[in-house]
N, C-alpha and C positions, 0 to 999 in steps of 0.2 A: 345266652351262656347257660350252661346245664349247671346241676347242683353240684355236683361232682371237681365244674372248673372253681364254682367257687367256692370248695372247702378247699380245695388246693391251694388257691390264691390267697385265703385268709390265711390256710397252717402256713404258708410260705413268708409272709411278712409278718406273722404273729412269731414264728420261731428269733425272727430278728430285734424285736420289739423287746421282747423278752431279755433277749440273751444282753443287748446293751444297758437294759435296768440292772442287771443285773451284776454287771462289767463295772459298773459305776460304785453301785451297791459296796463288792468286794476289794476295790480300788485303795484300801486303807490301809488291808492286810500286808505284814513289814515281809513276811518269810514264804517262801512257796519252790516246790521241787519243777522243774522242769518239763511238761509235759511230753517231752521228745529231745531226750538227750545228746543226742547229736543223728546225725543223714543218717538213711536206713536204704537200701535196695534191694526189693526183691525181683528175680530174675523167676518167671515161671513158664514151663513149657506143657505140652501135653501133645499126646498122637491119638487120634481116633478113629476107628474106623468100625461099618455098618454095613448089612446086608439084611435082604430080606426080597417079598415076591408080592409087593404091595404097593407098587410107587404110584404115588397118588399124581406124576408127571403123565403117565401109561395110562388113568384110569381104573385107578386100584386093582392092576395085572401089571407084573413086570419087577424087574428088578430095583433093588433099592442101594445097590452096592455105592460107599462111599467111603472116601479117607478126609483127614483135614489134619494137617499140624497149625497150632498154635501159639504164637511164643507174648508174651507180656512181660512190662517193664515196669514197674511201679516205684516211682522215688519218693519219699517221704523227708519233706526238710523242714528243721524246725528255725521257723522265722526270728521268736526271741521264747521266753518263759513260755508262753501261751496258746501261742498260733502256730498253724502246722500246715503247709501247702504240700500237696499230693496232687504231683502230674501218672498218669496210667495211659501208656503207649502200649498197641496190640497189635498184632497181626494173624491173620488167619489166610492160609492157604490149604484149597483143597479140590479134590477132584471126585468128579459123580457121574459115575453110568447111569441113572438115572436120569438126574439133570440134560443130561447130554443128549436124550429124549425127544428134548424141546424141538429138536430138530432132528429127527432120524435117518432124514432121507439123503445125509447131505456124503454119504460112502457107503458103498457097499448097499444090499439085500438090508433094508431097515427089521427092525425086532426088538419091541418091548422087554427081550430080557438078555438086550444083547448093548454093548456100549457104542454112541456115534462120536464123533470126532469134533464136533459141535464146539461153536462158543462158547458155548452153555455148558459142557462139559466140566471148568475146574474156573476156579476165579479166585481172587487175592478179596480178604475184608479187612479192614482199617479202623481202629476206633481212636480218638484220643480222648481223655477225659482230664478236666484240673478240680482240683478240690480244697476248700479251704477251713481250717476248723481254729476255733477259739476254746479256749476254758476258760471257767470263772480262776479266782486267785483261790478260794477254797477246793477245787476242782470237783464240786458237786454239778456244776449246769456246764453242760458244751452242746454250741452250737455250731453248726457246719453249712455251705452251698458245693451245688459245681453242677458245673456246664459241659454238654459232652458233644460231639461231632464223628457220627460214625459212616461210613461207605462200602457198597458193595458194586456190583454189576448191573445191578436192579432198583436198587435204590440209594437213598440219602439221611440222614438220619441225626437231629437236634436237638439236643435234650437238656435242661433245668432241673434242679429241684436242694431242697433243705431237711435241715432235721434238726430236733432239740431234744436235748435229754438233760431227765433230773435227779439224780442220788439222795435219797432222804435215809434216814435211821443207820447214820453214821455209815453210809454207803451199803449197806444194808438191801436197800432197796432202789429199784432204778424203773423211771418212766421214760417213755420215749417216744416221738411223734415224726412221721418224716413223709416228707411230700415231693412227688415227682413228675414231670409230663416229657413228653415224646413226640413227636412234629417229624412225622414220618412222608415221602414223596419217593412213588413210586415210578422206575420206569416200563413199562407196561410192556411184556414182551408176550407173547402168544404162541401158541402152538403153530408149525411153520404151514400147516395144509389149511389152516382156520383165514389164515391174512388176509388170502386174495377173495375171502368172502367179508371183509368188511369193511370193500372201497366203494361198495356197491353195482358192483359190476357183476359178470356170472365169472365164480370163480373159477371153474371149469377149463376157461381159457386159458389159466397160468400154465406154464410151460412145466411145474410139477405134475398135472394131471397130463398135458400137451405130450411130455414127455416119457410117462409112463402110464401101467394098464391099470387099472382098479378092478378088483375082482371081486366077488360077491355083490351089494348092490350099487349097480355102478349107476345110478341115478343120485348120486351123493350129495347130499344136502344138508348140508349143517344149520344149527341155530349159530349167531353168532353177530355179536355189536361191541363195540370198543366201549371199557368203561369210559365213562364221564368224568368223575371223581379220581384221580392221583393220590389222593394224601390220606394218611390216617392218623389221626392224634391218641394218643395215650394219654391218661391221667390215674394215677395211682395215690392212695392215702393210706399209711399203717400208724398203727399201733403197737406200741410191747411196755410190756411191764414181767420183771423179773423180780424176784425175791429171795433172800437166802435163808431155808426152811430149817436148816441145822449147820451145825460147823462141818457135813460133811454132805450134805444136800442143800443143790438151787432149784428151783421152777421157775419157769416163764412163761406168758402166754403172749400172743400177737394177733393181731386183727389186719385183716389187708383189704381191702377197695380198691376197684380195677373196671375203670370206663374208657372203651377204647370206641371211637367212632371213624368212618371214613371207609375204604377200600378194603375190607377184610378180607377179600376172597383172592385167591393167587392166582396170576394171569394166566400163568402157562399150566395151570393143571385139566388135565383133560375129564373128559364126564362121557362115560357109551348109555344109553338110553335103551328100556324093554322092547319099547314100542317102535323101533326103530330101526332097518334090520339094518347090518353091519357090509361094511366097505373098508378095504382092506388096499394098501398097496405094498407088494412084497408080501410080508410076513406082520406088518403093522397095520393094525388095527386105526380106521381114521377119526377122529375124534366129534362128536355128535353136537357138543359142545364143551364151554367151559368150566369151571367150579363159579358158583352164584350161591353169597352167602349175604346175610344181612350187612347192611352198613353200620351196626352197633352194636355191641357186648359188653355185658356189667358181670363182672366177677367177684367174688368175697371167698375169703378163708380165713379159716381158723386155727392155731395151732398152740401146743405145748410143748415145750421140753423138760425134761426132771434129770439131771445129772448127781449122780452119786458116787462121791468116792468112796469108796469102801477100804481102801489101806493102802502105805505106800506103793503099792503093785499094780492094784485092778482099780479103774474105774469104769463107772457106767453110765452111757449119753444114751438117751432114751427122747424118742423125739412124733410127734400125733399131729397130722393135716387133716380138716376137714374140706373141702372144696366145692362151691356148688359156679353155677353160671345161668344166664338166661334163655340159653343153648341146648337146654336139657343135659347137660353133662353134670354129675356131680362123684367125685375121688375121695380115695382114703388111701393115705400115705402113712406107715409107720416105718421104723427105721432103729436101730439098735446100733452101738459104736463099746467098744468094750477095750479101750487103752491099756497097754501092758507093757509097764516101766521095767525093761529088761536088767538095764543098769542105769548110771547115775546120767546119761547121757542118750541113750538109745529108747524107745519107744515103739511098739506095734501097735499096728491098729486092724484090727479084723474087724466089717462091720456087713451090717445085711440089711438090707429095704426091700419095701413089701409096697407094691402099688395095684389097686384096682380102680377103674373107671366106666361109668354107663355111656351107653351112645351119644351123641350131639341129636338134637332133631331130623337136622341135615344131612346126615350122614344114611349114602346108597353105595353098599359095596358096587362092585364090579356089573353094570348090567342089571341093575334093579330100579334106578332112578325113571319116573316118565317125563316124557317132551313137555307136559302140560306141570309139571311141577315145578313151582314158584323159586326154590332153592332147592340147591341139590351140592353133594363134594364128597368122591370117594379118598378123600383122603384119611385113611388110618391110623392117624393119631387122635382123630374126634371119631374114633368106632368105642365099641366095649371090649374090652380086655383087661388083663392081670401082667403085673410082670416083675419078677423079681434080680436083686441086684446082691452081690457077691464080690466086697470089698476085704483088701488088706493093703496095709501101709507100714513104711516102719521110716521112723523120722530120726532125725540129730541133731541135737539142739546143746549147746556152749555158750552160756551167759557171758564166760569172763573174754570170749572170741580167740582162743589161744592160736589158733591157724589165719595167716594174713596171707591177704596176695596185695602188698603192695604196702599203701594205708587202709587199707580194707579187709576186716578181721568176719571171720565166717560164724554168720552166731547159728543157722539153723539149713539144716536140708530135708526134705520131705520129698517120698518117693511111694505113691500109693497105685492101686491097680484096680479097677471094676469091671465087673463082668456085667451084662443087661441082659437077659431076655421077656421078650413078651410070648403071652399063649397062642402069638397068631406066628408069622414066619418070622416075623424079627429079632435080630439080636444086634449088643453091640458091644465092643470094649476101648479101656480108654485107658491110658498111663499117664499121666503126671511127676512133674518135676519139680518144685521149687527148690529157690536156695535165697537165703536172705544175708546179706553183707550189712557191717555197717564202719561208718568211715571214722575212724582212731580222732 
């Protein structure tokens, strides 16, 4: 067991340790407000969709065009004074020219920037998660767990973890500790021309080549072996600590730890090699092999935020990541958020993010990678680039809930917009919806 599982394992039963000395501690106190007044529902949705000439399915050449709607249900009910149980139901649907890659050949003249009709083409993801939180009776220390279960087409997905926090200088000030892992099983899918070379047979035979011509070097030969390893585990550990610096300025900083071991490399993305010359059937380029990345990654970041109100009207969230990895990758994220209280109910929010990031080691665009190269993955989100974000929102919020559908009084809606692009072909945008009820 690595160091990483056992800081997990100790913040995970220490947060618990804690919080019931603590439970015991403030167990005296005659008076106390309710921590979650009564059931709360937030309904949130959002549409996304992406494009670009970089799919790292293709071999970092090809289209990257995709959409996904996703809708979320999160109930929040409070058990008595103290304790607050949060179940989080998801769903995500969506569909990818890209993805649909994974198998080009399976209609029509195939082409890296053209969409197939593939399994792989759009797919439903599923999460469910339960959560549960306590407060002390003074409501300085809250502790919390939950367990999540999520699923795709490809994989499985089980997850754990806790958190403890603690309010000193009359709340003033807040510490916080939380611990998570991830126990991921993947199901291994491959690019459709690579298969019939790793039953150990000459793939040639398959009736994909049987059946059609290969043009350019038709002596086609791939690398290519079935991983070994399915699983990949996650373990994560943060830190924060917040302060309130005046009656109109907070800061915060946070620490994050991130060891992920197992299967990191994605079955179906493809890899073309210098040294190797190319084979083609149709219009599609045949794949040389696959993405080969290590079986382990330690992450850390670091960050701030300094929020300042500056008068009933304008505030300002202001917000600083540092990010490095073992990967050779390291980021700098800043971000600006500028709230502007229209009326006593209405809210904009115009905000802008700024991201730059260095290469990964591993990373060989399109055609650069060699056969004799230990790892190799033209996927373009572990390249170097820049990429800016161009947000606005405007929300609705009603404390006393004067609008009901039912027993169910509407206390807030929130409706925002972001724009993405990177300096390479990428772009993407997203709209979001919540609306939060709560029950009379």
């Amino acid at each position: 067991m690595n160091t990483l599982k056992y800081i997990f394992l100790i913040s995970f039963f220490l947060t618990s340790f804690v919080s019931i000395a603590q439970q015991t501690q403030d167990s005296t106190q005659v008076y106390k407000k309710r921590v979650l007044e009564s059931t709360e529902v937030d309904i949130l949705s959002s549409y996304y969709s992406q494009d670009g000439e970089n799919a790292a399915v293709s071999g970092g050449l090809g289209t990257e065009e995709l959409t996904d709607f996703t809708a979320t249900y999160i109930i929040s009910i409070p058990l008595n004074d103290d304790d607050v149980l949060t179940i989080d139901a998801g769903i995500s649907a969506y569909s990818s020219a890209s993805s649909s890659n994974v198998d080009p050949f399976d209609d029509g003249p195939a082409d890296a920037f053209q969409a197939s009709s593939g399994a792989s083409s759009g797919d439903l993801w599923i999460n469910l998660t339960g959560g549960y939180s306590h407060s002390s009776d003074d409501r300085n220390t809250i502790w919390s767990a939950n367990v999540s279960i999520s699923n795709e087409y490809d994989y499985l997905s089980t997850g754990l973890g806790g958190s403890f926090t603690k309010l000193f200088n009359e709340k003033n000030t807040e510490f916080s500790i939380n611990a998570n892992a991830f126990f991921d099983t993947w199901t291994t899918i491959y690019p459709f021309e690579l298969r019939p070379f790793g039953e150990g047979e000459n793939g040639l035979d398959n009736s994909l080549f049987v059946n059609n011509t290969i043009s350019g070097n038709t002596n086609y030969s791939p690398i290519f072996s079935a991983f070994d390893d399915k699983g990949r585990n996650s373990y994560s550990l943060g830190l924060g600590f917040s302060q309130i610096l005046h009656k109109n300025v907070q800061g915060s900083l946070s620490l994050d730890f991130v060891q992920q071991q197992g299967l990191l490399s994605t079955p179906f993305q493809r890899v073309y090699f210098s040294d190797v010359a190319d084979s083609f059937i149709d219009n599609f380029q045949l794949a040389d092999a696959i993405e080969r990345l290590p079986d382990s990654r330690i992450k850390v970041a670091i960050g701030g935020r300094l929020n300042w109100y500056l008068n009933e009207v304008v505030s300002l969230r202001t917000y600083y990541r540092y990010y490095s990895d073992d990967w050779d990758i390291t980021s700098h994220t800043a971000s600006i958020e500028v709230p502007i209280k229209i009326t006593r109910k209405f809210t904009l929010y115009p905000s802008y993010r700024f991201y730059n990031q260095t290469a990964a080691e591993y990373f060989k665009p399109y055609k650069t990678a060699l056969s004799t190269d230990e790892f190799y993955t033209s996927d373009y989100d572990l390249s170097e680039y820049s990429a800016n974000q161009f947000g606005f929102g405007i929300s609705y919020t009603d404390i006393f809930t004067k609008a009901h559908i039912g027993k169910w009084g509407l206390k807030s809606v929130d409706l925002k917009f972001y724009q993405y692009d990177r300096n390479t072909t990428f772009s993407s945008s997203i709209i979001t919806l919540g609306v939060k009820f709560i029950k009379d």
